[in-house]
C-alpha positions in Angstrom: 52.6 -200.9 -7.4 56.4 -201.3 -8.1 59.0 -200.2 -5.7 60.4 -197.8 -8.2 57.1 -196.1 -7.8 56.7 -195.0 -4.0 58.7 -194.2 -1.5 59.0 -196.2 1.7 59.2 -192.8 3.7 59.4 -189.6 3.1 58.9 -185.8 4.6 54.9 -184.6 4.0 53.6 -181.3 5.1 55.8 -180.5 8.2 55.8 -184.3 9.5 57.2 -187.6 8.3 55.0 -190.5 6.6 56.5 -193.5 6.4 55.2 -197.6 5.1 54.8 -198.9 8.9 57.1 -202.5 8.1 55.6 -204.4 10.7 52.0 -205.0 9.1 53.7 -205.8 5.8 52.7 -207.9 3.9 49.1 -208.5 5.4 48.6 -204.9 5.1 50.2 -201.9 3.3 50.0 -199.0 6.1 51.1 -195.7 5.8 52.4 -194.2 9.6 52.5 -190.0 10.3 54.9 -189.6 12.7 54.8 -185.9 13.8 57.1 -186.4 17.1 60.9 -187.3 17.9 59.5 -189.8 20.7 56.8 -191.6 17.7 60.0 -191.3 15.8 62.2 -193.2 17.9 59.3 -195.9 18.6 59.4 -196.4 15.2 62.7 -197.0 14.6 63.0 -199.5 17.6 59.8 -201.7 16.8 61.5 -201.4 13.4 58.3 -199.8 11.4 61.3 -198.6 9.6 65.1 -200.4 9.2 67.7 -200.6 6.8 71.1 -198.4 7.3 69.9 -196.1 4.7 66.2 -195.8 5.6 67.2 -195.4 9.1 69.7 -192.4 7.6 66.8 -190.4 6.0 64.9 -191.3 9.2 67.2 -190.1 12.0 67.6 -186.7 9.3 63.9 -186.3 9.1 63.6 -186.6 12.9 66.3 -183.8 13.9 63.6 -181.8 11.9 60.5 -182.9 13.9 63.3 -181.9 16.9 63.8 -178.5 16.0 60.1 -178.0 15.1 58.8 -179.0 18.6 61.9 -177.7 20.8 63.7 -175.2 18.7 67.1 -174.3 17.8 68.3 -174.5 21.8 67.8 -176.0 24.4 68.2 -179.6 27.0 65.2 -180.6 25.1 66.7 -180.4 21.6 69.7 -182.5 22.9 68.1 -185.1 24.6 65.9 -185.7 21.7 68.9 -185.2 19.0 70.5 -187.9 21.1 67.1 -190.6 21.4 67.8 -190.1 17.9 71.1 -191.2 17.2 71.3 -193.8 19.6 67.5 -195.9 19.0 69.4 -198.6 17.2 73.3 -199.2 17.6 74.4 -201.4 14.5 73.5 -199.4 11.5 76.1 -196.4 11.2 74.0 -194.0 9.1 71.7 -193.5 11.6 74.0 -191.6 14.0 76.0 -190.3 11.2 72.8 -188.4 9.5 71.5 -187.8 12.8 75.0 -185.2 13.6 74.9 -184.0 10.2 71.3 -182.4 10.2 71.9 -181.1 13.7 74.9 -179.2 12.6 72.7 -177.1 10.7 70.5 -176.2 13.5 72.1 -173.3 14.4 70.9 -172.2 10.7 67.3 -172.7 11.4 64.4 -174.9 10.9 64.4 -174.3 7.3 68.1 -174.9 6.8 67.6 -178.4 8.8 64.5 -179.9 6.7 67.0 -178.6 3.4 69.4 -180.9 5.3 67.0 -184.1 5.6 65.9 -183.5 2.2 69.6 -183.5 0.7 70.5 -186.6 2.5 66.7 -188.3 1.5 67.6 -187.1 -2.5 71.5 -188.6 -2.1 70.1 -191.9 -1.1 67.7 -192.2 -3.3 70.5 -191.3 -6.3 72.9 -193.9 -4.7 70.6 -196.7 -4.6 70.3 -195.9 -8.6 74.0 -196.5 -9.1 74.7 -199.2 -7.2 71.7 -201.4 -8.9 73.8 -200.7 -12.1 77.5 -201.1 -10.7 76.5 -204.5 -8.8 74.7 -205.6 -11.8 77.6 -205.1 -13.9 80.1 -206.6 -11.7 77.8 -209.3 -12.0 76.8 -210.0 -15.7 81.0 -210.1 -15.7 81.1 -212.7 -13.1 78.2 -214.8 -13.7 78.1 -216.0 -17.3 74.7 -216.3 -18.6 71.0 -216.2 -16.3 71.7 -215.5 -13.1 70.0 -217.1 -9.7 70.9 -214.7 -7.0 70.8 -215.6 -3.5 70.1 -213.2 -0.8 69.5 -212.0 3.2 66.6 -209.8 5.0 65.1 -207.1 3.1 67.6 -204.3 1.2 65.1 -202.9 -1.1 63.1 -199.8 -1.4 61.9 -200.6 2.4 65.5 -200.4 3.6 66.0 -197.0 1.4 64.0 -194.9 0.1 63.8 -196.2 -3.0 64.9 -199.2 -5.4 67.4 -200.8 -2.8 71.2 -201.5 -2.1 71.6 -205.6 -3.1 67.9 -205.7 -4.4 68.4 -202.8 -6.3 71.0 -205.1 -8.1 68.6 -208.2 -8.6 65.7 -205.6 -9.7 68.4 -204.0 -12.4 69.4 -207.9 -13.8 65.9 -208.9 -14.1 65.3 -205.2 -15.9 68.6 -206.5 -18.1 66.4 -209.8 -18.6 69.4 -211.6 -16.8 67.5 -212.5 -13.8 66.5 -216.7 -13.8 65.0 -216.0 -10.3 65.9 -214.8 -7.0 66.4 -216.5 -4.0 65.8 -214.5 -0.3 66.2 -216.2 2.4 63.2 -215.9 5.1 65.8 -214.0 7.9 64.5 -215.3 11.0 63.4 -214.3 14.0 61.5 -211.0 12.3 61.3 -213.1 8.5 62.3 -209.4 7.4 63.2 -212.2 3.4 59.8 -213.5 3.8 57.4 -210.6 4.4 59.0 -207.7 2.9 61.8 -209.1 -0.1 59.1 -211.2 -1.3 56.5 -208.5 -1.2 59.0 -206.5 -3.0 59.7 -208.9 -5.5 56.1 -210.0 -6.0 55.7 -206.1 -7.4 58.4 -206.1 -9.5 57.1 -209.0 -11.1 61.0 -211.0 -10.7 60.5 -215.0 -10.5 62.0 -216.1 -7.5 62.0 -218.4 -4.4 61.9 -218.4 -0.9 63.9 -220.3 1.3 64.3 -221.2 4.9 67.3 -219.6 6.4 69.4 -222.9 7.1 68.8 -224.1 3.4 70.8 -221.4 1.9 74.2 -223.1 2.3 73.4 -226.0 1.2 72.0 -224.9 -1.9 74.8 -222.8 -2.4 76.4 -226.0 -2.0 74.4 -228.1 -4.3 75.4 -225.1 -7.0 71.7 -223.7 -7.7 73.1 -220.0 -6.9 75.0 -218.1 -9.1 75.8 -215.4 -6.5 74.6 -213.9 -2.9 74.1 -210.6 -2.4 73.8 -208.7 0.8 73.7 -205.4 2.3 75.4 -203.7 5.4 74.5 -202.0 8.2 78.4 -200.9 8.9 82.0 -201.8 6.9 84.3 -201.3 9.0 87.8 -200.0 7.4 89.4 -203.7 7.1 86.1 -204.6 5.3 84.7 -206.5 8.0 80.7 -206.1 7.2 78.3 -206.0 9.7 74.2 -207.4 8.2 71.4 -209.0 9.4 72.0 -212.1 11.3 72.4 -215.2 8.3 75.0 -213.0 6.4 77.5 -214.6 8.1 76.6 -218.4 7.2 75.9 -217.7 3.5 79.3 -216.0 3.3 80.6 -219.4 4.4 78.3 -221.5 2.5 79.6 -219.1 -0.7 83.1 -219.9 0.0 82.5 -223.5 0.0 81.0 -223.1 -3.1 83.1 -220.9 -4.8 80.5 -218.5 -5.0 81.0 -214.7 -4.9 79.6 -213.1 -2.2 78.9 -209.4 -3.1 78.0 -206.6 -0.6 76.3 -203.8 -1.8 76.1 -200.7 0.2 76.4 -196.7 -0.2 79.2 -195.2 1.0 78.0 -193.8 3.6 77.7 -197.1 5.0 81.5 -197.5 4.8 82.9 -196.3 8.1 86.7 -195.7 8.3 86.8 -194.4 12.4 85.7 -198.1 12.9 89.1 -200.3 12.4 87.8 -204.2 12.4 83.8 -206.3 12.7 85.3 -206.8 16.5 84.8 -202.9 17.2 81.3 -203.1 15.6 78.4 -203.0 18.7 76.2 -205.6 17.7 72.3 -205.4 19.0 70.9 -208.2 20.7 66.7 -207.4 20.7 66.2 -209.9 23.8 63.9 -213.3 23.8 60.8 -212.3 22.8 61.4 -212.2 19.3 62.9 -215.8 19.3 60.7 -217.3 21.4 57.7 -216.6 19.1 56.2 -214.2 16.4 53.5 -212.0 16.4 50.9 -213.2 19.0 52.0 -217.0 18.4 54.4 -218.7 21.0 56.4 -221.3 19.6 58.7 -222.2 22.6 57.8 -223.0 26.3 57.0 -220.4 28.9 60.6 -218.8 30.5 62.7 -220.0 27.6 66.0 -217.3 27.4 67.6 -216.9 24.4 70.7 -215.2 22.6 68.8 -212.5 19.8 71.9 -210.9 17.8 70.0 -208.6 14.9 73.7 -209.0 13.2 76.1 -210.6 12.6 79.7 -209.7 11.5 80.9 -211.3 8.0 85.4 -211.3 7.7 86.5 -209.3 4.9 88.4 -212.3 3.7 85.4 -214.2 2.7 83.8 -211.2 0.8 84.7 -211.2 -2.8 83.4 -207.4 -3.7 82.2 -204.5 -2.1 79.8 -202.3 -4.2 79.3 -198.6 -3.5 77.3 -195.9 -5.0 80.8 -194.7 -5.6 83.2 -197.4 -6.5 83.7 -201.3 -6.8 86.3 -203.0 -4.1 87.6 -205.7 -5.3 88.7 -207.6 -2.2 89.0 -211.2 -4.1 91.9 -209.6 -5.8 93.7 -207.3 -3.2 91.9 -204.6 -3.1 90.8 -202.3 0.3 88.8 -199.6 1.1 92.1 -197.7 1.6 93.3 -198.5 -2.0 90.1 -198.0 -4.2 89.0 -194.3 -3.9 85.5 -193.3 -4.5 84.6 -191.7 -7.5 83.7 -187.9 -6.9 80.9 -187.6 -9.1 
């Protein structure tokens, strides 16, 4: 089943069903979540992630909010509030969160119209910017392209088709794909499990790498490009992804590589000035010290668990939006490049 074909969550008879992330790829599992407090479980064990999916999620959960506590209330406000604050990187979360609880004054009805509208606008902006970042790079990268790129920003992080996958899906639709090349994104292998499930169904060549080879085969010249998405830019372009973002931006500068991030605009958020404002989530030791039910490191081990990390706008050589293409590798800003209104 190709990602263009299903939905990775989505609102189903008065509750929201949704691909549960964590069982992927041993198992494809579809979750009903009926209640903000399953909601906000979900979102923390991350059953479902990526800035945009989180968006629709956060939307769909005011929803499940109004439907258990109504249009008043301590109840409603506690749980509009679990809501926007379950995970603190990714800035569509609490953004989509506030606007479908401004409509709750309007109603139940008025607030699932809300989700839905934000749910169709992702789906539509993952569209364009598959074609935009495509084109920016069939006029960058002469030729088949091998595209590198971090953690999982496909129809799992969205709703559907992707933010940078989207992109490597639409160049291997073009026939300009040579292959792929996702990085495994340790500690949660979010590259491993999930972009290489994804790309296994769209039938792209590609190959996976371990997370400290992707500089040096940046180095070596055997990629063409990285692509990454964003959980938060802030106004100066600073870019806040999955941890790893960071060290292929270098390892692409090095190179001589362009590093392209690919996000909606929604993404883009101008009330935060600079990456140093940007609240990055640590997820504690357990993740680090082992996965699943396997320990790998000795009893009592602590350790540092950043989910992101922050990449400077100075080594990003494009920004790609649903809405426009920045240009930072020659000048441009977020402040200079206005997004198309249509």
């Amino acid at each position: 089943m190709a990602p263009s074909s299903f939905r990775s969550l989505d609102w189903v008879d008065g509750a929201v069903e949704l691909i549960d992330q964590t069982v992927l790829p041993q198992q494809v599992k579809i979750s009903r979540i009926d209640t903000v407090d399953d909601m906000v479980a979900a979102i923390k064990r991350l059953s479902v992630r990526g800035a945009p999916g989180l968006g629709v999620a956060g939307a769909f959960g005011v929803a499940l909010a109004v439907k258990a506590f109504g249009t008043h209330g301590p109840d409603l406000r506690a749980a509009v509030q679990a809501l926007r604050t379950a995970r603190p990187t990714a800035v569509n979360l609490a953004r989509m969160v506030d606007r479908t609880a401004a409509r709750v004054d309007h109603g139940f009805d008025a607030v699932v119209a809300e989700a839905l509208a934000i749910r169709d606008e992702e789906i539509t902006a993952s569209t364009a910017m598959g074609v935009r970042g495509a084109d920016l790079v069939e006029s960058l990268v002469k030729g088949p392209v091998r595209a590198m790129t971090v953690c999982n920003t496909g129809t799992l992080a969205t709703v559907e088709r992707g933010t940078a996958l989207a992109v490597i899906h639409e160049l291997f639709e073009r026939g300009r794909l040579a292959e792929a090349l996702p990085i495994e994104t340790r500690p949660l292998l979010q590259g491993a499990r999930l972009t290489a499930w994804e790309l296994q169904q769209i039938g792209a060549p590609f190959r996976l790498l371990v997370d400290s080879a992707g500089p040096f085969v940046l180095a070596r010249g055997l990629a063409d490009v990285v692509l990454a998405g964003a959980d938060r830019i802030a106004a100066n372009g600073d870019t806040a992804n999955k941890i790893g973002t960071f060290s292929l931006a270098l390892g692409a500068a090095h190179a001589g590589v362009p590093m392209i991030v690919v996000a909606p605009e929604s993404t883009v958020d101008p009330s935060t000035p600079t990456g140093d404002a940007i609240e990055i989530e640590d997820r504690g030791p357990a993740e680090v010290g082992g996965f699943g039910s396997a320990r790998t490191a000795p009893p009592g081990v602590e350790a540092m668990n950043p989910a992101f990390d922050v990449t400077p706008a100075n080594l990003i050589s494009a920004i790609v939006t649903d809405r426009r293409v920045i240009r930072l590798d020659q000048g441009e800003t977020l402040s200079s490049v206005s997004p198309e209104t249509n």
